[in-house]
C-alpha positions as CSV (number, residue, x, y, z in Angstrom):
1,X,-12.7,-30.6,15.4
2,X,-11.5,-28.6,18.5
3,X,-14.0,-27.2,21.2
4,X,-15.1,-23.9,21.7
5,X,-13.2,-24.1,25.4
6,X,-10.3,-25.1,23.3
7,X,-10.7,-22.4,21.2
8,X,-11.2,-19.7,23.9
9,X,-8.5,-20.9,25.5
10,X,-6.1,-20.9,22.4
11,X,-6.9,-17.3,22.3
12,X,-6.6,-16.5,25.3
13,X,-3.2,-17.8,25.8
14,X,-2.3,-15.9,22.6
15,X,-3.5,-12.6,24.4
16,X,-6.5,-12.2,21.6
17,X,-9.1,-10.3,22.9
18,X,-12.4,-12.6,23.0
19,X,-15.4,-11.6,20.7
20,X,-18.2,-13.5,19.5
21,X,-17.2,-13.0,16.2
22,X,-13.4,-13.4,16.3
23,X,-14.6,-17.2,18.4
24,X,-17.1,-17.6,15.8
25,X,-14.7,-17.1,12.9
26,X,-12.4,-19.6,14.5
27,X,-14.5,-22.5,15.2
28,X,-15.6,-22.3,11.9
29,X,-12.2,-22.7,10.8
30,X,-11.7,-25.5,12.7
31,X,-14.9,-27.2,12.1
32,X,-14.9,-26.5,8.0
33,X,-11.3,-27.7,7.3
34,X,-12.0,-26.9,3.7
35,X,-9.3,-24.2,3.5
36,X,-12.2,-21.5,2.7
37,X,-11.3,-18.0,1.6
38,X,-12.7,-15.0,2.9
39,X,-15.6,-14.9,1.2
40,X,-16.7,-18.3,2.4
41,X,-16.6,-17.4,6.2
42,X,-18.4,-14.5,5.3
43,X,-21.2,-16.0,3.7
44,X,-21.3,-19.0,6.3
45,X,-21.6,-16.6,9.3
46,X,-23.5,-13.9,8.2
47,X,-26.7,-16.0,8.3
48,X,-25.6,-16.5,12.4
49,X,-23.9,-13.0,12.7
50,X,-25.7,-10.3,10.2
51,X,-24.0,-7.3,11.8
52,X,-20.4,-9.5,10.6
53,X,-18.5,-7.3,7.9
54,X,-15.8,-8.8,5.5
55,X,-13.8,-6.2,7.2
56,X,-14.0,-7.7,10.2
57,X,-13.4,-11.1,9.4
58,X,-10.0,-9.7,7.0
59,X,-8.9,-8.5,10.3
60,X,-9.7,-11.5,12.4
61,X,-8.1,-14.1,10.2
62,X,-5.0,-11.7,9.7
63,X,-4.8,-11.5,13.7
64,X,-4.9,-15.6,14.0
65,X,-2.5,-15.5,11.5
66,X,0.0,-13.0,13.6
67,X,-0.8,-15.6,16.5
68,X,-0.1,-18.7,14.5
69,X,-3.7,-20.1,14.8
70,X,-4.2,-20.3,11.4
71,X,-1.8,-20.4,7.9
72,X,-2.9,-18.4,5.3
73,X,-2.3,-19.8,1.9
74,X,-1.4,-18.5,-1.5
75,X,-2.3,-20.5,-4.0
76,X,-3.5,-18.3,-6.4
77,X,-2.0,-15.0,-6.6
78,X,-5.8,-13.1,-6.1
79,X,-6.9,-15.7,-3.6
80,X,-6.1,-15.8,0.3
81,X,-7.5,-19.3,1.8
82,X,-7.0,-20.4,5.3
83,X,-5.9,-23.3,6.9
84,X,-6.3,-24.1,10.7
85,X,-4.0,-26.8,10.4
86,X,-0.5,-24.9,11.0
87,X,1.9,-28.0,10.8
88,X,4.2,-28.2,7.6
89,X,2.2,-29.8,5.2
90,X,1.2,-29.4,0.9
91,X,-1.7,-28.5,-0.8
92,X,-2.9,-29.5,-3.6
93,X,-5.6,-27.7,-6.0
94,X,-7.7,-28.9,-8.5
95,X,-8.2,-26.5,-10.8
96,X,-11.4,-28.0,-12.3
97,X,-13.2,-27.9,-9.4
98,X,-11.5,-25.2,-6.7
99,X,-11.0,-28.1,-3.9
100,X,-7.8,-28.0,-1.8
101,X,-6.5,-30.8,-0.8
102,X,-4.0,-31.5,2.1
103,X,-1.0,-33.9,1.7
104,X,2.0,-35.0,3.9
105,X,5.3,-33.5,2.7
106,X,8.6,-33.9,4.8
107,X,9.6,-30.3,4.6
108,X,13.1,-31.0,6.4
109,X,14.0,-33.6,4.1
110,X,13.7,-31.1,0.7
111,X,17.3,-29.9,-0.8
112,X,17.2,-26.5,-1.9
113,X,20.8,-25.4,-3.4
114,X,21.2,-22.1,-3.6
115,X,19.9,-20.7,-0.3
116,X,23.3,-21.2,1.9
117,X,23.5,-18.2,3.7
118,X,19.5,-17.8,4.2
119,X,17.2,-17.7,7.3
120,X,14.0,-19.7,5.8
121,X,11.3,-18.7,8.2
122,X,8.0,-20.5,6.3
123,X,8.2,-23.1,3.5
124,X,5.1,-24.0,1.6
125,X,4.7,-26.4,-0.9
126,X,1.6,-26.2,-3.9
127,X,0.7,-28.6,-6.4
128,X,-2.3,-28.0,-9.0
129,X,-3.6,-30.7,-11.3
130,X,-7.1,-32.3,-11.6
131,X,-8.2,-34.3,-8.7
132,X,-9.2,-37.8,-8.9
133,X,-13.2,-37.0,-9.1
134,X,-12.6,-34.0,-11.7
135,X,-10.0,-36.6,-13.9
C-alpha cells in the first residue's frame, strides 16, 4: 500500500495534473490490488465522490496508463482491468468466480520462435482455469 504523498508525488513527477479524483482513483488502485475493472472504481468511489463519472475515471486510468502508473489488462476481450503493479508478471483468472490472481513469470527467459526481426514493446502472459477455492 503506497501513501497518498507517494502517490502525489508519482504524479507529479509524471507531469499529471493533480485532482481529487484522478488521487482518489489512484490510491484506490493501490490500496485494492484486486485488478478491478472500471466499473468497480466507479462504484467504490462514487459513495466518496458522487459528482465522479465513469467518464472520468475511463480517462483517468487511460492517463496512468500513458504514464506507466498502472497496466491495463486484457483478459477478456470485453473487459479492461487494472493493475497498479507494472513489473512483468501473469495473471491468472478463475473463471468460476472472476478473481485474478498474480503469479511470477520470468518474461526474459520465454523462447518465442518466430519473432526475429521484431521490436516486442509489452509481453503479457494469461492463464484461466478454476482457482483452488472454486476447484
Amino acid at each position: 500500500m503506497d501513501t497518498f504523498e507517494y502517490l502525489v508525488q508519482e504524479l507529479r513527477d509524471r507531469n499529471i495534473r493533480l485532482s481529487h479524483q484522478r488521487l482518489k482513483i489512484l490510491e484506490y488502485i493501490s490500496n485494492n490490488r484486486i485488478h478491478p475493472t472500471v466499473d468497480k472504481i466507479y462504484s467504490q468511489l462514487q459513495k466518496e465522490i458522487p459528482t465522479l463519472s465513469k467518464t472520468t475515471v475511463y480517462n483517468t486510468l487511460n492517463t496512468l496508463a500513458e504514464a506507466g502508473l498502472v497496466k491495463v489488462l486484457r483478459i477478456e476481450e470485453n473487459e479492461a482491468r487494472y493493475d497498479v503493479d507494472t513489473k512483468n508478471h501473469g495473471h491468472f483468472k478463475c473463471e468460476a468466480c472472476g478473481e485474478v490472481y498474480d503469479f511470477h513469470i520470468d518474461m526474459d527467459s520465454l523462447l518465442c520462435d518466430g519473432l526475429e526481426g521484431f521490436k516486442v514493446e509489452e509481453k503479457d502472459v494469461y492463464f484461466k482455469g478454476l482457482c483452488p477455492n472454486c476447484r
